[in-house]
N, CA, C and O atoms as a MOPAC input file, in Angstrom:
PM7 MOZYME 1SCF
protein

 N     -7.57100 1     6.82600 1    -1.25700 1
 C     -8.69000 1     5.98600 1    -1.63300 1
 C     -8.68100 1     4.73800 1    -0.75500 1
 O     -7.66300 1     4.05700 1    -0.63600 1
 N     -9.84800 1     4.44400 1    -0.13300 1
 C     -9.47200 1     3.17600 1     1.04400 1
 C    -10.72000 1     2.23800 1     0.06600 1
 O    -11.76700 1     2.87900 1    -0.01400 1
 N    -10.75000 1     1.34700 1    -0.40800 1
 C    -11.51500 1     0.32000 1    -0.79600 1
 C    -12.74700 1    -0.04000 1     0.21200 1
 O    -12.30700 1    -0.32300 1     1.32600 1
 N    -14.14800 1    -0.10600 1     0.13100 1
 C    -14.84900 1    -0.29200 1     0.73900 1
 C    -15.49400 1    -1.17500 1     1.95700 1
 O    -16.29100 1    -0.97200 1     2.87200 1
 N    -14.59400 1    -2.43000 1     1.39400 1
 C    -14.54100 1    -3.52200 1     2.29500 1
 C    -13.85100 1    -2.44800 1     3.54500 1
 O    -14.17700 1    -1.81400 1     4.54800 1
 N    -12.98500 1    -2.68200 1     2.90700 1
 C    -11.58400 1    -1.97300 1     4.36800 1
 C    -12.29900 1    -0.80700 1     5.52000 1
 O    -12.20300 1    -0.93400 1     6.74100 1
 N    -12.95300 1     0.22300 1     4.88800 1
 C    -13.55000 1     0.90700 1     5.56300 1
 C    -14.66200 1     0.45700 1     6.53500 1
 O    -14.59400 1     0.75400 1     7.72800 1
 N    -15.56400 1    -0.17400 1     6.08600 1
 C    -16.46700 1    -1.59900 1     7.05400 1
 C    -15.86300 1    -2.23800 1     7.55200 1
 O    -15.97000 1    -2.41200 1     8.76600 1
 N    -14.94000 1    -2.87300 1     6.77100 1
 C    -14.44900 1    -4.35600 1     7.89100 1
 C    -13.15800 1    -4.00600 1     8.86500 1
 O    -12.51600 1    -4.87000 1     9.46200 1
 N    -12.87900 1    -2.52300 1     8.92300 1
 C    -11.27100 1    -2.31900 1     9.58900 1
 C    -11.18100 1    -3.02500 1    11.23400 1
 O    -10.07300 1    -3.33000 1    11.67600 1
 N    -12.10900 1    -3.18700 1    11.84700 1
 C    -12.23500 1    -3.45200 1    13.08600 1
 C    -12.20700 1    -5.45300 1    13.19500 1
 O    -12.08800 1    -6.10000 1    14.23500 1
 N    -12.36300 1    -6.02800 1    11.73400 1
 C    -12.29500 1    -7.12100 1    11.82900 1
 C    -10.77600 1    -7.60300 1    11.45900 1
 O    -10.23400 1    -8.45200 1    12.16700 1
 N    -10.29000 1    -7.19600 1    10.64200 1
 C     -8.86500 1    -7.22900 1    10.16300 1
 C     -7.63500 1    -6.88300 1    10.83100 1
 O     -6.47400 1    -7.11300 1    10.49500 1
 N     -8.19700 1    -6.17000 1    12.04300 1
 C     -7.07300 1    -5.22900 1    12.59400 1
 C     -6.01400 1    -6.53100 1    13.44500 1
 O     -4.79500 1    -6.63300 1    13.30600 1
 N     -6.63400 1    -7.14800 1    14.05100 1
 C     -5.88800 1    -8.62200 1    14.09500 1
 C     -5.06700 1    -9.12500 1    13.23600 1
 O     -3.91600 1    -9.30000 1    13.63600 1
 N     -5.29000 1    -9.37600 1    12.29400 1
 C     -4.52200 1    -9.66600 1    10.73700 1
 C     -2.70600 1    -9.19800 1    10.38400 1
 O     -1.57100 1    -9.63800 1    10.20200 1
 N     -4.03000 1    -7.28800 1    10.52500 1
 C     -2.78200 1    -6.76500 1    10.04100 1
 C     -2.14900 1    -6.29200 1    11.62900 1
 O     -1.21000 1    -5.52000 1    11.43600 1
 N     -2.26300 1    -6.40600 1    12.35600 1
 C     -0.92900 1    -6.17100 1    13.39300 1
 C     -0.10300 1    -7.28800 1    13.30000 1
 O      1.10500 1    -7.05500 1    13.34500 1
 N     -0.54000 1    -8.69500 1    13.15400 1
 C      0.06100 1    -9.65100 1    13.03800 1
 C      0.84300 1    -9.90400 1    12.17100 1
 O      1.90200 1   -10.43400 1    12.50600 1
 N      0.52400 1    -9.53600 1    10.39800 1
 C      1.29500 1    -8.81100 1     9.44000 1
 C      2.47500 1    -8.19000 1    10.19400 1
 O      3.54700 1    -8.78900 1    10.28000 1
 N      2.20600 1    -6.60200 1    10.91300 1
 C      2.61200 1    -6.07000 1    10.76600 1
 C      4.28300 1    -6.21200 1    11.79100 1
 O      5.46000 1    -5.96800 1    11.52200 1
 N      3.78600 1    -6.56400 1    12.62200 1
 C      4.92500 1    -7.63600 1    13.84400 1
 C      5.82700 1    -8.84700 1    12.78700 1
 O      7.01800 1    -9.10500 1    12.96000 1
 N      5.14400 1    -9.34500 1    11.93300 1
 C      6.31900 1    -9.99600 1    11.44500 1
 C      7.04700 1    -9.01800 1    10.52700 1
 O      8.26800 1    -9.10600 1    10.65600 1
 N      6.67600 1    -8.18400 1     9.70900 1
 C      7.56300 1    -7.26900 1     9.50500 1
 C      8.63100 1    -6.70600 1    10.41000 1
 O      9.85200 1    -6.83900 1    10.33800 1
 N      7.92000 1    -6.07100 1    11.24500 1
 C      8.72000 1    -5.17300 1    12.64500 1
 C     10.16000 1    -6.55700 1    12.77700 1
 O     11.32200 1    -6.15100 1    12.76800 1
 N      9.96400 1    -7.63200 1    12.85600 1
 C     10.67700 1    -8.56000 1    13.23500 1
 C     11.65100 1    -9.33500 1    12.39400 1
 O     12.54600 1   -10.07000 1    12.81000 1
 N     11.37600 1    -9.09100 1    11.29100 1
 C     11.99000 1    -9.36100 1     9.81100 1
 C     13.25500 1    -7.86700 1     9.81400 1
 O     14.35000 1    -7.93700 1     9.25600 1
 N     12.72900 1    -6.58700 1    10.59500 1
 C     13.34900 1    -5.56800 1    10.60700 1
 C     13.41400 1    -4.40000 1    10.02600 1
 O     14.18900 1    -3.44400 1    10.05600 1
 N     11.94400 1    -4.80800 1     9.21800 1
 C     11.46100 1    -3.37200 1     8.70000 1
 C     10.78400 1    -2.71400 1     9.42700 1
 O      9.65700 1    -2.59700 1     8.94600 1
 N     10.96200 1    -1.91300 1    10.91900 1
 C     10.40700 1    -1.01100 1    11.20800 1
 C      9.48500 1     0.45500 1    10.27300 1
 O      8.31300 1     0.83100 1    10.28300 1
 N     10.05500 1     0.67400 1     9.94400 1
 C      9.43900 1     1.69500 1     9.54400 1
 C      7.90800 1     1.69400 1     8.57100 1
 O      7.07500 1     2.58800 1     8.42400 1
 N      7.98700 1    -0.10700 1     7.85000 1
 C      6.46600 1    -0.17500 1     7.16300 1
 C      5.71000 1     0.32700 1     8.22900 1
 O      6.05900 1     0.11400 1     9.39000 1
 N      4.79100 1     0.92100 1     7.97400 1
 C      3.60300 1     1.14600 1     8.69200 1
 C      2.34900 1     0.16900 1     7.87200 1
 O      2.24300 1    -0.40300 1     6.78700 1
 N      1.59300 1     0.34800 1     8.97800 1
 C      0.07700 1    -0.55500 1     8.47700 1
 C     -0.76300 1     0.58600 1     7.38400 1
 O     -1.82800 1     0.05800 1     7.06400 1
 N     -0.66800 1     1.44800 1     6.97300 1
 C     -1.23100 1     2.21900 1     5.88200 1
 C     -0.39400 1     2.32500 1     4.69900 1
 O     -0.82100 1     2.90400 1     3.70000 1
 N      1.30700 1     1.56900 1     4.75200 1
 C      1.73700 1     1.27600 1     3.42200 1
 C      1.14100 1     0.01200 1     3.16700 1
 O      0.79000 1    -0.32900 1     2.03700 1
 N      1.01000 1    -0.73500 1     4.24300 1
 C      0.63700 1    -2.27600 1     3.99300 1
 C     -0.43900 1    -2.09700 1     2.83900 1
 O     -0.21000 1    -2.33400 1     1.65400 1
 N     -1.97900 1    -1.51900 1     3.49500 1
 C     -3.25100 1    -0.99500 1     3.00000 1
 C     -2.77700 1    -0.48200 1     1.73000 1
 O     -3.18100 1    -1.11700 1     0.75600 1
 N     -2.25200 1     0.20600 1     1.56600 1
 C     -2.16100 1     1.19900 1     0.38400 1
 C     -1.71300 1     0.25300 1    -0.59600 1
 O     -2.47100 1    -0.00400 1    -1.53100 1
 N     -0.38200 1    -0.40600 1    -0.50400 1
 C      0.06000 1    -1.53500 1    -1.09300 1
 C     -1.13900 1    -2.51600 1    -1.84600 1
 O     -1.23800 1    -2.73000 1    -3.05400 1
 N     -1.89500 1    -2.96800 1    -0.89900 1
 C     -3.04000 1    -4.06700 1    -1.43200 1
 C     -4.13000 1    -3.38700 1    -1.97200 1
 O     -4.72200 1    -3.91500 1    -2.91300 1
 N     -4.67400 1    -1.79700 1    -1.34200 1
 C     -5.52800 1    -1.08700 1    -2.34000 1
 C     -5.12800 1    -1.09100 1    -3.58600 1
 O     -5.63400 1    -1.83000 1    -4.43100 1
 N     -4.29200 1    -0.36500 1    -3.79800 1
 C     -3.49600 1     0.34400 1    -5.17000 1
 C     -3.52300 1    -0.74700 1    -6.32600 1
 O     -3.93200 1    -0.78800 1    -7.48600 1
 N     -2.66500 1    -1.91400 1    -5.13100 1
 C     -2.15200 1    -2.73000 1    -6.23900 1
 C     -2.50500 1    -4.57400 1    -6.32500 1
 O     -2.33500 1    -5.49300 1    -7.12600 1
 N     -2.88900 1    -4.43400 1    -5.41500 1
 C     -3.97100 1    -6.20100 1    -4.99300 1
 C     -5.36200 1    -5.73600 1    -5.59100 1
 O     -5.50700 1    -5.61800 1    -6.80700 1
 N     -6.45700 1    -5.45600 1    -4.61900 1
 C     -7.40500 1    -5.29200 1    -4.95300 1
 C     -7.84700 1    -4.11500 1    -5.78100 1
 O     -8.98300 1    -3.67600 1    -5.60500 1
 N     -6.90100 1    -3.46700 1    -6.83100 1
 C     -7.42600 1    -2.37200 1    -7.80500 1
 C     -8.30800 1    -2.61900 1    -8.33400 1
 O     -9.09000 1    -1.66800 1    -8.32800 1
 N     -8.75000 1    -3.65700 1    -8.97000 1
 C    -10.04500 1    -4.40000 1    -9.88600 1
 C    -10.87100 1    -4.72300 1    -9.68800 1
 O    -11.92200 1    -4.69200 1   -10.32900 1
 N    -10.44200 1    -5.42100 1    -8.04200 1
 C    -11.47300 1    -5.74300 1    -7.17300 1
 C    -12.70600 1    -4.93700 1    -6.72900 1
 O    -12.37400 1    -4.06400 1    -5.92700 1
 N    -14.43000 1    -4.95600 1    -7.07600 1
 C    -15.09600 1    -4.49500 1    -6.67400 1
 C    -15.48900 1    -5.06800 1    -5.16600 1
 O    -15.50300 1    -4.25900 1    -4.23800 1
 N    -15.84300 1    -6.61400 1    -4.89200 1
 C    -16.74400 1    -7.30600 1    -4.21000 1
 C    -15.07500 1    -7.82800 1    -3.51300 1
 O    -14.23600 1    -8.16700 1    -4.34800 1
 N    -14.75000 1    -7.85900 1    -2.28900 1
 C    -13.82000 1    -8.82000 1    -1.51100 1
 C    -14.17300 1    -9.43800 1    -0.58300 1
 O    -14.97400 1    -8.71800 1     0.01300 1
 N    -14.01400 1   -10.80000 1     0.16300 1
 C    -14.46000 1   -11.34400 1     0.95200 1
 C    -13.45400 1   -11.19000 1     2.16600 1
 O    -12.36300 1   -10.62100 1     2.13800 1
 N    -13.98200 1   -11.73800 1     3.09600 1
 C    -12.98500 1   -11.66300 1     4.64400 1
 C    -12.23200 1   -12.80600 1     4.32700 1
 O    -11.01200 1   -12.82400 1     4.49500 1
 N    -12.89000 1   -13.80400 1     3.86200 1
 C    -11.32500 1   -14.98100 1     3.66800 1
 C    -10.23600 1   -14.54000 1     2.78700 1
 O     -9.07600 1   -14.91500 1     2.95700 1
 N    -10.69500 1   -13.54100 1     1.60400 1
 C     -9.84200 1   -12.99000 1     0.73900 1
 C     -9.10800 1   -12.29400 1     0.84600 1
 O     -7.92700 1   -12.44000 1     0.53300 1
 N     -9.71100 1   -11.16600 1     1.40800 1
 C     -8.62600 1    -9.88700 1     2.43700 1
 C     -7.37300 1   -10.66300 1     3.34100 1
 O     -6.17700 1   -10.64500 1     3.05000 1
 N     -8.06800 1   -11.41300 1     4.63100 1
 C     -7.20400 1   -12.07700 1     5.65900 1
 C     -6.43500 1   -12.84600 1     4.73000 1
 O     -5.29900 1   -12.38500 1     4.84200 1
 N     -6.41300 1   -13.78500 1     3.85200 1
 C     -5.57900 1   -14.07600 1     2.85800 1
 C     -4.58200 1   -13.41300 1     1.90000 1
 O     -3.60700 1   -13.99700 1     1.42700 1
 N     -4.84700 1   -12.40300 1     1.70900 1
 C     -4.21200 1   -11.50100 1     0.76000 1
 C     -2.85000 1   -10.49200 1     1.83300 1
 O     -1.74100 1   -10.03500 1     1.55700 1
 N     -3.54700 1   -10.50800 1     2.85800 1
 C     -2.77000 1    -9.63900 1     4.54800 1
 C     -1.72300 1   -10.78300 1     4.50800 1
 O     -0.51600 1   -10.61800 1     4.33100 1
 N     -2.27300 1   -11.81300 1     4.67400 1
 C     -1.40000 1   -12.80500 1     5.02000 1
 C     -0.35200 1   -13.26600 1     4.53600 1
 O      0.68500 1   -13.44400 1     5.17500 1
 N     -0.56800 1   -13.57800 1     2.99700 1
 C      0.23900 1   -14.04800 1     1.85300 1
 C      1.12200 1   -12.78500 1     1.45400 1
 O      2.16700 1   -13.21400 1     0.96600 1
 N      1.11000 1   -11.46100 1     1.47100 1
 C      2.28900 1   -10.53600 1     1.11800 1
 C      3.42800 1   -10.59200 1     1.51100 1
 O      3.69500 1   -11.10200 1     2.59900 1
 N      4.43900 1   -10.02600 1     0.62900 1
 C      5.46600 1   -10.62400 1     0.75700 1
 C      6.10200 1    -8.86500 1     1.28400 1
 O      5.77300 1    -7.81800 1     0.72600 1
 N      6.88600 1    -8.96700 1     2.26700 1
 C      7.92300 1    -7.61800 1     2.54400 1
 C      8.34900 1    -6.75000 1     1.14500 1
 O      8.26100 1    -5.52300 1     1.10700 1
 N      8.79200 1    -7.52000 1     0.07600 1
 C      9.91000 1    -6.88400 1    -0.74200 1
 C      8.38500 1    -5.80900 1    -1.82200 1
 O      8.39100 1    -4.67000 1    -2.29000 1
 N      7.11500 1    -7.11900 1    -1.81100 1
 C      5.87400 1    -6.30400 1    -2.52300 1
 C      5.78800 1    -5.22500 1    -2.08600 1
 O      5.88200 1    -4.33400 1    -2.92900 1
 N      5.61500 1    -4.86500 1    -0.88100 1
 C      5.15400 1    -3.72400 1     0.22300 1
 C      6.14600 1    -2.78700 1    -0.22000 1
 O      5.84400 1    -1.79400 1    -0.88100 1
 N      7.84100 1    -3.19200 1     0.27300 1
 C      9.20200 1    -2.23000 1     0.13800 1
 C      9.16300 1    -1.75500 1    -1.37600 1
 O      9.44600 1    -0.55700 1    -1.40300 1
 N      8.95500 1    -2.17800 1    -2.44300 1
 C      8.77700 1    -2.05300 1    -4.04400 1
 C      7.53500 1    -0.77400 1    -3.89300 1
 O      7.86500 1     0.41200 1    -3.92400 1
 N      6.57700 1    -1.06400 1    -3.78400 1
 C      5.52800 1    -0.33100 1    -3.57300 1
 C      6.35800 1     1.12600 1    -3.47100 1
 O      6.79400 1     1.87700 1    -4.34300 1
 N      6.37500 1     1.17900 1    -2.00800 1
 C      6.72600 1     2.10000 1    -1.17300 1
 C      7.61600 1     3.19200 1    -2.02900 1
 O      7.32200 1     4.36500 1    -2.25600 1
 N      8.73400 1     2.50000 1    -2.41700 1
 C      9.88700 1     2.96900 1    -2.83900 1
 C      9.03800 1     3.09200 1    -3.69700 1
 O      7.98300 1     3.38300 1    -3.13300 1
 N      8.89700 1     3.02300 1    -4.87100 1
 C      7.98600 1     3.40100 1    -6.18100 1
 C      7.43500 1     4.61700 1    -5.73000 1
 O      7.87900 1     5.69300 1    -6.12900 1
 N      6.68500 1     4.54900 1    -5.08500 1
 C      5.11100 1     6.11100 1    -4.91800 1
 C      6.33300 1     7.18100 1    -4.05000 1
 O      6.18500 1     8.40200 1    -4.00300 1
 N      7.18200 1     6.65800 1    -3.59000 1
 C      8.00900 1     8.16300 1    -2.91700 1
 C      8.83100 1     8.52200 1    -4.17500 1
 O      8.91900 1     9.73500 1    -4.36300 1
 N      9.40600 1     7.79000 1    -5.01300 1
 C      9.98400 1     8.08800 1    -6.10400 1
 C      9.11400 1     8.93000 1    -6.79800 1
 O      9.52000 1    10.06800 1    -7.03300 1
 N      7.88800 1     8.57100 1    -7.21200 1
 C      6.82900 1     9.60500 1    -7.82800 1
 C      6.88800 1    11.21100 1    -7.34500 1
 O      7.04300 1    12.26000 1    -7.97100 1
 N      6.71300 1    10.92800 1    -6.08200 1
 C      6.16400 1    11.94100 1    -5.08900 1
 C      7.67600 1    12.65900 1    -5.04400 1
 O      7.53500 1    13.76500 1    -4.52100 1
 N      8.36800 1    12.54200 1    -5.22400 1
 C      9.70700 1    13.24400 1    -4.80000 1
 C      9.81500 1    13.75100 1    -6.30800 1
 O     10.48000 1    14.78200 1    -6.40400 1
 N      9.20600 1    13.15400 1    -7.74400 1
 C      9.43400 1    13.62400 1    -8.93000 1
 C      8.71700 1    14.95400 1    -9.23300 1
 O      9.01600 1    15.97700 1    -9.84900 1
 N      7.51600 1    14.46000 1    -8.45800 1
 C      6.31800 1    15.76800 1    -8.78300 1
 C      6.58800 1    16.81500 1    -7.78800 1
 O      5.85500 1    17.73400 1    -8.15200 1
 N      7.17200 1    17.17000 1    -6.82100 1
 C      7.31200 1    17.87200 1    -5.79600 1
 C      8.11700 1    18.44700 1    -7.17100 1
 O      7.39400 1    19.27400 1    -7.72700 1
 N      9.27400 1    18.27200 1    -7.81400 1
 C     10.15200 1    18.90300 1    -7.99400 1
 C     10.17800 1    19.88000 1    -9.49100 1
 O     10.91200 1    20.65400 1   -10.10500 1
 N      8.87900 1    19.25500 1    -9.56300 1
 C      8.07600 1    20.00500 1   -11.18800 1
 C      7.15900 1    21.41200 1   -10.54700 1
 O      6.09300 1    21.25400 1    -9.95200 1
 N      7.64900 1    22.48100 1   -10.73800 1
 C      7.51800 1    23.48000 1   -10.72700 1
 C      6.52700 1    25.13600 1   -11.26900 1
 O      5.93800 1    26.08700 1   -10.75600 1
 N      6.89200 1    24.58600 1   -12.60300 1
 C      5.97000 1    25.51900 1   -13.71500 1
 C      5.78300 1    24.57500 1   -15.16600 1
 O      6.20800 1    23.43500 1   -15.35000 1
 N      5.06600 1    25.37400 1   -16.04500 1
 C      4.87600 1    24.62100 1   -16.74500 1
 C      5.95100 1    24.34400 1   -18.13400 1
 O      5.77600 1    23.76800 1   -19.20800 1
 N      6.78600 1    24.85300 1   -17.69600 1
 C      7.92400 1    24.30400 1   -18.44300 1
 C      8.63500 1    22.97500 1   -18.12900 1
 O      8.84000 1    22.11500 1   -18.98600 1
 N      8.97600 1    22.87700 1   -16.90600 1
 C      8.99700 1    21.96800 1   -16.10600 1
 C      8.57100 1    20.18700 1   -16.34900 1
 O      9.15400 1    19.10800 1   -16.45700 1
 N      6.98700 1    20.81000 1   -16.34600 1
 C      6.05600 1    19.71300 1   -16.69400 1
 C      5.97500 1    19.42100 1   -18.13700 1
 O      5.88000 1    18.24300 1   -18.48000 1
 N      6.00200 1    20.37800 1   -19.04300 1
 C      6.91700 1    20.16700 1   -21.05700 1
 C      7.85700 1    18.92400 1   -20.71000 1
 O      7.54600 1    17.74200 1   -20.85800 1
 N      9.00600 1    19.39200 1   -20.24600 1
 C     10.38400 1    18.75000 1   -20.38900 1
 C     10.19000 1    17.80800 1   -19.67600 1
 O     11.15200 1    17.13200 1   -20.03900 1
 N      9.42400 1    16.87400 1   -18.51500 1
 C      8.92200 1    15.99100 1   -17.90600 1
 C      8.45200 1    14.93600 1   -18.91700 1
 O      8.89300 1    13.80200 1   -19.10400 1
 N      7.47800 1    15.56700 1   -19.50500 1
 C      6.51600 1    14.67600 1   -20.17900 1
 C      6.87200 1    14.66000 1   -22.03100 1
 O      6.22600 1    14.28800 1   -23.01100 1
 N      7.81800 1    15.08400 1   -21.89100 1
 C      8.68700 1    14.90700 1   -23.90500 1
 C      8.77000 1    13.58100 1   -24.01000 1
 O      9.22400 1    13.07100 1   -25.03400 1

């Protein structure tokens, strides 16, 4: 799900978030990529958000913090590594007791 702003405005932001994304790289988290960044602030910044502005976005890019992003991350692979491993529907019983 990419939030609507983002999809229009990606060509204005992309400045932002490389700049984001370099202080990460430099902090020494290689491996964030700029679509956990996104996903991070979709999911969990602007979920509520219908209407966002460019000062709001570039603000919101700006103001995140590494450990928000790394939390994130780690969270949805934890998911994703839970549901991979649910099988049949017994599985999904004893999951959800």
């Amino acid at each position: 799900m990419t939030h609507p702003f983002i999809s229009a405005s990606k060509e204005l932001i992309q400045p932002v978030l490389s700049s984001k994304m370099e202080e990460f790289h430099m902090l020494g988290y290689e491996e964030v990529t700029e679509n956990d960044l996104l996903s991070y602030l979709e999911m969990k910044k602007w979920k509520k958000e219908r209407e966002l502005s460019l000062h709001q976005v570039v603000n919101d890019i700006l103001s995140v913090k590494i450990t928000q992003v790394m939390s994130y991350v780690t969270i949805e692979s934890y998911k994703s590594d839970m549901f991979s491993s649910v099988n049949n529907g017994e599985d999904w019983k004893e999951l959800l007791k």
